[in-house]
C-alpha positions in Angstrom: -11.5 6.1 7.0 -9.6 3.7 4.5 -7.9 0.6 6.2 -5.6 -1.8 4.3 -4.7 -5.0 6.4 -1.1 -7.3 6.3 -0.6 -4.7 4.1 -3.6 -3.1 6.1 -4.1 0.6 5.2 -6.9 2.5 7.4 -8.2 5.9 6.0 -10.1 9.4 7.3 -8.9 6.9 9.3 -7.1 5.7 6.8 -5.9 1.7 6.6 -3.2 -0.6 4.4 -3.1 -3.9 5.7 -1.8 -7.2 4.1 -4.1 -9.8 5.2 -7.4 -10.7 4.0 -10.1 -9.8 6.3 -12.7 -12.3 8.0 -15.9 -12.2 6.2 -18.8 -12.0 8.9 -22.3 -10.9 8.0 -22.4 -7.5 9.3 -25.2 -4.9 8.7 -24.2 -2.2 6.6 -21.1 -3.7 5.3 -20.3 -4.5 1.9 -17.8 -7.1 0.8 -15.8 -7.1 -2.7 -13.5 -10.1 -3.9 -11.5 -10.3 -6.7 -12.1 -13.7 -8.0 -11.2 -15.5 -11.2 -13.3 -15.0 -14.5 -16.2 -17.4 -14.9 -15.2 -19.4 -18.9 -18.2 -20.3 -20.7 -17.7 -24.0 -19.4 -18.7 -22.9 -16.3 -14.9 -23.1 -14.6 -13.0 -20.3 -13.4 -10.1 -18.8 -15.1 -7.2 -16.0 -14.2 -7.1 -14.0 -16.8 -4.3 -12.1 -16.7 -5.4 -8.5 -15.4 -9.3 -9.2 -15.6 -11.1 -10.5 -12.4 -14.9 -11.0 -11.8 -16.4 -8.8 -8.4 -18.2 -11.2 -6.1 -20.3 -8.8 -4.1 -22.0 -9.3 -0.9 -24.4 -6.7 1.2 -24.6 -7.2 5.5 -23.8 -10.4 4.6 -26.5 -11.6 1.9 -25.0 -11.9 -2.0 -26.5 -8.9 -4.2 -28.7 -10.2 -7.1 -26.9 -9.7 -10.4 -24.0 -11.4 -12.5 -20.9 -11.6 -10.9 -18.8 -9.4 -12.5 -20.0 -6.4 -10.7 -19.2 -4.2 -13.4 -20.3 -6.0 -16.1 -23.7 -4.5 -16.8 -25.3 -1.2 -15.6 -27.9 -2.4 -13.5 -25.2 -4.8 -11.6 -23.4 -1.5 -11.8 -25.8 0.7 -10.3 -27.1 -2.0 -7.6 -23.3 -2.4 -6.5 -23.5 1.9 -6.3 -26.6 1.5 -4.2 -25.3 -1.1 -2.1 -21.6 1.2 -1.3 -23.6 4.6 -0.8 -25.2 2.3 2.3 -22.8 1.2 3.8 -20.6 2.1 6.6 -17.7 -0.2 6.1 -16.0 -1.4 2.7 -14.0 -4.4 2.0 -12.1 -5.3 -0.6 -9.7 -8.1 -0.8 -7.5 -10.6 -3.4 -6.8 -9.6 -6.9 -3.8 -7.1 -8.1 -3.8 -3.5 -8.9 -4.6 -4.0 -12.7 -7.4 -6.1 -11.8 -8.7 -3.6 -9.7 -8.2 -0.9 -12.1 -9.7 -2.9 -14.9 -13.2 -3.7 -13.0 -13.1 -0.2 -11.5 -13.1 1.8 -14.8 -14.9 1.3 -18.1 -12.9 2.1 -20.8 -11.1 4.9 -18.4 -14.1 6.3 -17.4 -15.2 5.1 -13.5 -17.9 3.0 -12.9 -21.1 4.1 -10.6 -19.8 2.0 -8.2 -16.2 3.3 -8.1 -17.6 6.9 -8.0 -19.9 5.7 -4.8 -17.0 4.5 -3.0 -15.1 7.9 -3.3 -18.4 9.6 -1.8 -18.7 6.8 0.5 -15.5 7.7 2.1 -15.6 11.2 1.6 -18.6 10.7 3.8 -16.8 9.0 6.8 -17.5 5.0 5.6 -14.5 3.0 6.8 -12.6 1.0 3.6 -10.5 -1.8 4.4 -8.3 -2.8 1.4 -6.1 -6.0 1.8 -3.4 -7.1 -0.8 -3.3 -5.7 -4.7 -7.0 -3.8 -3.3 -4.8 -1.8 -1.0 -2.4 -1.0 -3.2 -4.9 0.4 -5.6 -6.7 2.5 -3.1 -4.0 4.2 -2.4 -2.8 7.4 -4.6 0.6 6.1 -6.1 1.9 2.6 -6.3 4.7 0.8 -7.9 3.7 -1.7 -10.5 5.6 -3.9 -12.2 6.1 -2.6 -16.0 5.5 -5.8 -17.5 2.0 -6.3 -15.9 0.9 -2.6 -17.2 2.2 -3.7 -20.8 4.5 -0.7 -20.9 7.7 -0.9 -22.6 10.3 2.1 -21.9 10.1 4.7 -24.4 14.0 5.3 -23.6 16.5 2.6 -25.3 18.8 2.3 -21.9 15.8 2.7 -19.4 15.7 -0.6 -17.9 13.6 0.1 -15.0 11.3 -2.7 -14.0 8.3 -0.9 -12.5 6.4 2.4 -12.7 4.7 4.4 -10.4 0.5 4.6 -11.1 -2.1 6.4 -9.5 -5.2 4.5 -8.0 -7.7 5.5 -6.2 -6.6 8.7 -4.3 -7.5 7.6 -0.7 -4.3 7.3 0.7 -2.5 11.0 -0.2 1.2 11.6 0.2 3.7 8.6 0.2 4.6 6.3 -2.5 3.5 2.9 -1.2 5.0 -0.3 -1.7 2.7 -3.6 -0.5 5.8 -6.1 -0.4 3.9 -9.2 -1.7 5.8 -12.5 -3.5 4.4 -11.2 -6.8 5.1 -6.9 -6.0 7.9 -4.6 -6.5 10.7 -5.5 -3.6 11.4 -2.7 -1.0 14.4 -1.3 -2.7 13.1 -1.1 -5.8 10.1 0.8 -4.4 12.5 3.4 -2.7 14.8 4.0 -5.9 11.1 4.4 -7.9 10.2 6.9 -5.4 13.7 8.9 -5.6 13.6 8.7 -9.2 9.8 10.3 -9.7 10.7 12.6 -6.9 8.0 11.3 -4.1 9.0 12.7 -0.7 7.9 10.0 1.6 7.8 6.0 1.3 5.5 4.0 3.2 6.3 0.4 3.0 4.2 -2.6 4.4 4.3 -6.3 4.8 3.1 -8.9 6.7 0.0 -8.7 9.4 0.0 -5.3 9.9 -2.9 -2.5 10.3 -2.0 1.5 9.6 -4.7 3.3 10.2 -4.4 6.5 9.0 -6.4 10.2 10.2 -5.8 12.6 7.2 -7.1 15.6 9.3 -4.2 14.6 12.2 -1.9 13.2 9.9 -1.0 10.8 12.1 -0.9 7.1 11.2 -1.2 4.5 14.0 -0.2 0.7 14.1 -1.2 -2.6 14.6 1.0 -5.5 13.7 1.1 -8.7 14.6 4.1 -10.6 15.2 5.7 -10.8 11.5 4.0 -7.2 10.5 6.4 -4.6 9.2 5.9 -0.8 8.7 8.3 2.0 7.7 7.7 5.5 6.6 10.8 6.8 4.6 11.1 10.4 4.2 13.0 11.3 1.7 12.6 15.0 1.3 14.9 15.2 4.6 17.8 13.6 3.0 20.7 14.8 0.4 21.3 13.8 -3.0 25.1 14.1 -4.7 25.7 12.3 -7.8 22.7 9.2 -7.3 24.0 9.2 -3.2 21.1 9.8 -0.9 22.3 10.4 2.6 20.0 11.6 5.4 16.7 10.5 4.3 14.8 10.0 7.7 13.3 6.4 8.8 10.4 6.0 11.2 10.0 1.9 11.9 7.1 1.9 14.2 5.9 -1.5 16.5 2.6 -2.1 17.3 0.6 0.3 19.1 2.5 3.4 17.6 1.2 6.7 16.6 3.4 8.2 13.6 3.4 12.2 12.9 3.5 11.7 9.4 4.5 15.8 9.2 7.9 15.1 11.0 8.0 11.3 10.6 8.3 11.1 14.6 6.6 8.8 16.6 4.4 10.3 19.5 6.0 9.7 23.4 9.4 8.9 21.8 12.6 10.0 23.9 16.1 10.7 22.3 18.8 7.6 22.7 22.2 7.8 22.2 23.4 7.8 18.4 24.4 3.8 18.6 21.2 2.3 20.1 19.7 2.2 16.9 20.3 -0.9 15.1 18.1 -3.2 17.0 15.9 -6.4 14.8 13.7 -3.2 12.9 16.3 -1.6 11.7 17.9 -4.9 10.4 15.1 -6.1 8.9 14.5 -2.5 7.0 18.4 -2.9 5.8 17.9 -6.5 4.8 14.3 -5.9 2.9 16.5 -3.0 0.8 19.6 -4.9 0.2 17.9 -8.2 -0.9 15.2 -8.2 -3.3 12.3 -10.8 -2.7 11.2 -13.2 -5.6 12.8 -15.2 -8.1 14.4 -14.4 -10.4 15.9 -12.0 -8.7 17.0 -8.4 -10.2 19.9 -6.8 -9.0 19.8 -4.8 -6.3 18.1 -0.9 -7.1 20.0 0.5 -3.7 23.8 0.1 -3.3 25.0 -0.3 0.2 22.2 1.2 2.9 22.9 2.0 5.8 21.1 3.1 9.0 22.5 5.1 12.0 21.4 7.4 14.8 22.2 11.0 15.7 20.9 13.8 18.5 17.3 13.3 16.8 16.7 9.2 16.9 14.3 8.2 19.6 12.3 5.5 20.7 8.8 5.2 22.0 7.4 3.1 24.8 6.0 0.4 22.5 9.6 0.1 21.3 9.4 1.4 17.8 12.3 4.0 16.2 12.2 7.3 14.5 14.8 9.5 13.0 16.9 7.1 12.4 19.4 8.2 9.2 19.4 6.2 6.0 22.2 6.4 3.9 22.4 4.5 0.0 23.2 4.7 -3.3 21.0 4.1 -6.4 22.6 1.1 -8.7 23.1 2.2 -12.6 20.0 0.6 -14.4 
């Protein structure tokens, strides 16, 4: 199971959530946080894509330095500590910081490789923030962060999509933070690369996702926001995407994530559609977040209903239509 929180993202169950979890001693639990790096006066620094890994085991701190990864024996005691365990947390820090303390050199780490098997085995890891975004199979990430400069003269794209840890197969998923990709620029990466299905995520929200059922069900708290974009069941004419299919599920939701429908839905008539998810989907698309803003990657969205758009009980839509354009980089 893989959970990721406010972003909350739940696995095997898997889960994408946003907001950091609370830290209770709890037996057969292991905690990671990204932290800043220890300078040799003793105070903490950011350094810009390396974090130290404060580690903690039901509860108790682990002996060894704390940069998890920083020696083999912290390594393998880290390894030891995962295989353990029947719940995994990881919180704070951003997807090159996580990649960075995960890999040595691009070779995985003991500990990395014991949370795959961990997993694999039916342990429950809960990701929150740049730890869910890495978890997951495909991410945007800003260009400048990964240090890679366009190898085309006119590509100005701002971000590119990276593989992380594989837990989370399928959609292209976007963790809207202050300091992350904004939605629309997550959706035109996704078109561009040719990724079927978004899954954007903001806020206190839980998805908890079963791979087996491929369903996904939510949990958000007031503010949360979840959408599932599938783009494979829209058009394309000339950069003009028309059609691509919209689930925007509310709390308590289960999401077929083969159709994109949500589970007890009923049809509504084709103009009952643009209640406050829908307009909140349009505005996160037509107005990127952060300063300074970019212009806009998505010209003109729009979001209708037709004989297929329904609602469930709990209130959320599916099969909604989304309609845009990509801008010209």
């Amino acid at each position: 199971m893989l959970a990721a929180w406010g972003l909350g993202l739940l696995a095997a169950s898997g889960l994408f959530q946003f907001e950091a979890p609370a830290h209770r001693a709890v037996p057969g639990r292991v905690v990671l946080a990204a932290e800043p790096l220890p300078t040799r006066g003793g105070a903490a620094a950011r350094v810009p894509g390396r974090v130290a890994l404060s580690f903690a085991s039901g509860g108790v701190d682990l002996p060894g330095p704390r940069e998890a990864a920083g020696s083999p024996a912290a390594d393998r005691s880290l390894a030891r500590a995962i295989e353990d365990s029947a719940r995994i947390e990881l919180s704070g820090g951003t997807w090159l910081e996580w990649y960075h303390a995960a890999n040595d050199h691009r070779r995985e780490r003991s500990w990395t490789r014991a949370l795959r098997r961990a997993h694999a085995a039916g342990a429950t890891v809960h990701a929150s923030g740049g730890a869910a975004a890495w978890v997951a199979s495909f991410a945007p990430v800003p260009r400048a962060v990964l240090d890679k400069p366009a190898q085309v003269p006119h590509d100005r794209s701002l971000d590119l999509p990276v593989g992380g840890l594989g837990l989370c197969e399928g959609p292209l998923v976007g963790v809207l933070e202050a300091a992350s990709p904004s939605a629309d620029r997550v959706v035109e990466r996704a078109v561009t690369f040719g990724f079927r299905s978004v899954l954007l995520l903001t806020g206190p929200v839980e998805v908890e996702l079963d791979p087996a059922a491929r369903t996904a069900e939510i949990r958000a708290a007031p503010g949360g926001f979840a959408c599932w974009i599938d783009l494979g069941a829209g058009t394309r004419s000339r950069g003009a995407i028309r059609g691509a299919r919209v689930a925007l599920p509310q709390d308590g939701d289960l999401l077929e994530l083969r159709t994109g429908r949500l589970r007890g839905a009923v049809p509504l008539a084709a103009g009952d559609v643009l209640g406050p998810p829908t307009q909140r989907l349009l505005a996160l698309l037509s107005a990127p977040q952060g300063e300074p803003a970019p212009p806009p990657w998505l010209r003109a969205p729009r979001a209708s209903g037709d004989e297929r758009s329904a609602r469930s009980p709990l209130g959320g839509l599916s099969g909604v239509r989304l309609d845009f354009e990509l801008a010209a980089p």
